[in-house]
C-alpha positions as CSV (number, residue, x, y, z in Angstrom):
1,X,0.0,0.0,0.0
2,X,1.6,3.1,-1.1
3,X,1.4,5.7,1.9
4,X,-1.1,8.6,0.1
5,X,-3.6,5.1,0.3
6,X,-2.4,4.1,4.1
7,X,-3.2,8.6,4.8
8,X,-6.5,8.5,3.1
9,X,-8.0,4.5,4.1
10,X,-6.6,5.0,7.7
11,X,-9.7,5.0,10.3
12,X,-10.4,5.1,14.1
13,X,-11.3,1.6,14.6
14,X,-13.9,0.0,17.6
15,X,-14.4,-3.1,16.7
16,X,-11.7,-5.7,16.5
17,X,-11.4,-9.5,15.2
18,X,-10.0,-11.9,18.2
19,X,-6.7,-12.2,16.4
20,X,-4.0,-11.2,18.5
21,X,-1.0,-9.2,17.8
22,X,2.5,-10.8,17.0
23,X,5.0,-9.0,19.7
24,X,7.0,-8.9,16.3
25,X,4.6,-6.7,14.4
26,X,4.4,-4.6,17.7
27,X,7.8,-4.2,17.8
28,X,8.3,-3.2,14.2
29,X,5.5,-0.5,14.9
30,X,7.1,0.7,17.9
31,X,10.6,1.1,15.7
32,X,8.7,3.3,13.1
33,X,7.1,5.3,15.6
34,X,10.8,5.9,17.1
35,X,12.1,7.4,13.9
36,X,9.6,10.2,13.9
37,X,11.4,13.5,14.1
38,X,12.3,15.3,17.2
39,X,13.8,18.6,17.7
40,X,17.3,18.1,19.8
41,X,16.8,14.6,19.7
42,X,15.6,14.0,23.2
43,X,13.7,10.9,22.1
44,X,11.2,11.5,24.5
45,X,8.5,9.1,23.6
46,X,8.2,6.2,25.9
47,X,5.6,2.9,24.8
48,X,3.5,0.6,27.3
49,X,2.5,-2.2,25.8
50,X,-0.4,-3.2,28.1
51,X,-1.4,-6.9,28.7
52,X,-4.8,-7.9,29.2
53,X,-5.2,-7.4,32.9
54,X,-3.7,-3.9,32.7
55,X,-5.7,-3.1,30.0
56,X,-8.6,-4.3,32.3
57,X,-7.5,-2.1,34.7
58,X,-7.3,0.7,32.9
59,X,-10.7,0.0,31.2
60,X,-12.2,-0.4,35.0
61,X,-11.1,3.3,35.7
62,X,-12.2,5.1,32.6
63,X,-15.6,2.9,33.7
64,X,-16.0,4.6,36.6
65,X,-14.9,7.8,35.6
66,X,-18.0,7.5,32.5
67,X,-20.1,5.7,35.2
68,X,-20.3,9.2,37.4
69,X,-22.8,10.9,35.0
70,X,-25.3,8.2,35.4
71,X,-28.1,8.1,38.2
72,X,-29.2,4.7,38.2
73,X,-26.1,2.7,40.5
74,X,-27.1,-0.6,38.5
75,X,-26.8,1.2,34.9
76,X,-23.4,2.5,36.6
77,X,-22.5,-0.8,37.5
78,X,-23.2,-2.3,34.0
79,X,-21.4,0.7,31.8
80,X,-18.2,-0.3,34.5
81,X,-17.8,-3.6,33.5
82,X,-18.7,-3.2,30.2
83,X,-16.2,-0.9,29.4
84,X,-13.7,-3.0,32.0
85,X,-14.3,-5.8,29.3
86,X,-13.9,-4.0,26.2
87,X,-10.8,-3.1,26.7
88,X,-9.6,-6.4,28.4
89,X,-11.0,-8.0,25.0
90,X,-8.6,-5.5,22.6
91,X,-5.7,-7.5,20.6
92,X,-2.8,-5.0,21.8
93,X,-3.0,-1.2,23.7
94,X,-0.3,1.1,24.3
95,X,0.1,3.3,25.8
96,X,2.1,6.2,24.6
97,X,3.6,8.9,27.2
98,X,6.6,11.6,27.0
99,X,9.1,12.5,29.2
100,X,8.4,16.1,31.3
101,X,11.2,18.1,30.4
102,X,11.0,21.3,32.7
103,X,12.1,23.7,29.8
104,X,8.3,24.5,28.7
105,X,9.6,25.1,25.1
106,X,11.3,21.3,24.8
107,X,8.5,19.8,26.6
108,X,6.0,21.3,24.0
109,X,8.3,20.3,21.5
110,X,8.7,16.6,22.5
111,X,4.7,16.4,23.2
112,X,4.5,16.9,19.1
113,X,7.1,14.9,18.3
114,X,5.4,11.9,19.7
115,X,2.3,12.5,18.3
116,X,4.6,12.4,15.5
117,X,5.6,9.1,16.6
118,X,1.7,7.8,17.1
119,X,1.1,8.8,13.0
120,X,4.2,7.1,11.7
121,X,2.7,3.9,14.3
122,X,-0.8,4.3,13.0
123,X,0.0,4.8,9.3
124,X,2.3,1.8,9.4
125,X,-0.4,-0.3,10.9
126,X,-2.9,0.6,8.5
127,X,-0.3,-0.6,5.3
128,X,-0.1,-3.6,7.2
129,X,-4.0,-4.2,7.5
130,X,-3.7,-3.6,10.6
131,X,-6.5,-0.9,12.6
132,X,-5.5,1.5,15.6
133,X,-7.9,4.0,17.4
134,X,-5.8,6.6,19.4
135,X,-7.7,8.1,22.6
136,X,-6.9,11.1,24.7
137,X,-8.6,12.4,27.5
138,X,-8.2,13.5,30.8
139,X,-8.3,9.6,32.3
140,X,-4.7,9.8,31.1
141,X,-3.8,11.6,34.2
142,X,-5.6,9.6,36.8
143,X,-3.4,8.0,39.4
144,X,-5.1,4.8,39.3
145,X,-5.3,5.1,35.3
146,X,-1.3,5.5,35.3
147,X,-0.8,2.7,38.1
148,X,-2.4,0.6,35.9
149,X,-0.3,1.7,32.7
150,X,2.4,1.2,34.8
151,X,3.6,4.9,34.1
152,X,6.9,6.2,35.8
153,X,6.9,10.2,37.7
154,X,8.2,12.5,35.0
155,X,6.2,11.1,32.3
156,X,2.8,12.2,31.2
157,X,0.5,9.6,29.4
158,X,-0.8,11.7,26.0
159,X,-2.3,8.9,24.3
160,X,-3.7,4.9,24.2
161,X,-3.9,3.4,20.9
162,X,-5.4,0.4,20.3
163,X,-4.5,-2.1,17.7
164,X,-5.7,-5.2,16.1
165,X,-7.3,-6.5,12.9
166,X,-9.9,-4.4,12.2
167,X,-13.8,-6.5,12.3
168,X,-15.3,-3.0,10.5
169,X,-13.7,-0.4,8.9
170,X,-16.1,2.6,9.7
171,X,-16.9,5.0,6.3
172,X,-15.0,8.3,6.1
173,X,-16.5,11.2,8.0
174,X,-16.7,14.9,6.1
175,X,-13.8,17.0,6.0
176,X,-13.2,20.8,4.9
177,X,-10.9,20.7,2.2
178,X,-7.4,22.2,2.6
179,X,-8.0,25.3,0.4
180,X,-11.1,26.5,2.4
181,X,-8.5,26.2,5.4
182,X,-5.5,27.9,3.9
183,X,-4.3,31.4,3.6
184,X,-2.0,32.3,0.8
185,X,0.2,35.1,1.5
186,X,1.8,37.4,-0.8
């Protein structure tokens, strides 16, 4: 697949065949995402490859934290293990995270560079026929959320991508196009 096709079929994907992924693949991912540039090479991206009970884990906190806008404690109780299962159920998760530099201009630099990182991962993925779905959110900064990523202090958790063979590839959603977004100057 030639990379303009991997850019323009690339989608956030939910739903996931059983299938799981090869720690080879994974690490082949995790070396393309590594190449992405980074100003004064700091490098700063650091990759948790969640097993199943982390994932769990994780899944049981963002359950609860989606669980506290709903009245009824039994619904509560039911969107909890749902989404506790979901994510136990996922091929592969990472989570991505980058080190906290305390110069604000590096760190702001190194937070795009691994996003940087999470595009060349994603994009590679997709060429391979692979899915990923990355999600942010403020569960990333959850202590229990980070216990179970199994985060270190200094690092801040910017992204989980999931990954696996995709079970549905969801249509295209409406974009602007680029020229009604672009300014040409003189």
């Amino acid at each position: 697949m030639k990379l303009q096709e991997a850019i323009a079929s690339r989608r956030s994907i939910k739903v996931y065949k059983s299938n799981p992924v090869s720690h080879e693949t994974i690490r082949t991912l995790l070396e393309i995402a590594v190449i992405a540039p980074n100003h004064r090479m700091t490098q700063p991206w650091r990759f948790y490859v969640m097993g199943q009970e982390s994932r769990a884990a994780f899944g049981k906190v963002l359950g609860h934290r989606k669980a506290k806008k709903i009245d009824d404690k039994e619904a509560a109780k039911i969107v909890i293990e749902k989404v506790t299962n979901t994510h136990r159920s996922l091929p592969t998760m990472i989570a991505v995270a980058t080190e906290l530099n305390d110069n604000p201009e590096i760190r702001e630099e190194d937070y795009a560079a691994s996003y940087m990182g999470i595009q060349n991962l994603c994009l590679t993925a997709c060429s391979m026929g692979l899915g990923t779905h990355v999600k942010t959110g403020a569960v990333m900064d959850d202590p229990i959320a980070r216990k179970a990523i199994g985060v270190r202090e200094g690092e801040r958790v910017i992204a989980t991508i999931s990954l696996g063979e995709p079970a549905e590839i969801p249509e295209s959603k409406p974009r602007k196009t680029a020229e009604s977004l672009t300014i040409w100057n003189p």
